[in-house]
N, C-alpha and C positions, 0 to 999 in steps of 0.2 A: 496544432493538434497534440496532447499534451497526452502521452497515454501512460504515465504516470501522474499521479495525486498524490498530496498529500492523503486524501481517505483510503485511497490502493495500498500505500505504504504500510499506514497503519493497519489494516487487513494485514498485509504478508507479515507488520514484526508480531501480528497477532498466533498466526498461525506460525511461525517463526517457534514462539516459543510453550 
């Protein structure tokens, strides 16, 4: 069970910046 993604990642550097 993986509860990081690649897609979650990209969400958070989205909101990141």
């Amino acid at each position: 069970m993986k509860a990081f993604t690649l897609v979650e990642l990209i969400i958070v550097l989205s909101v990141s910046i």
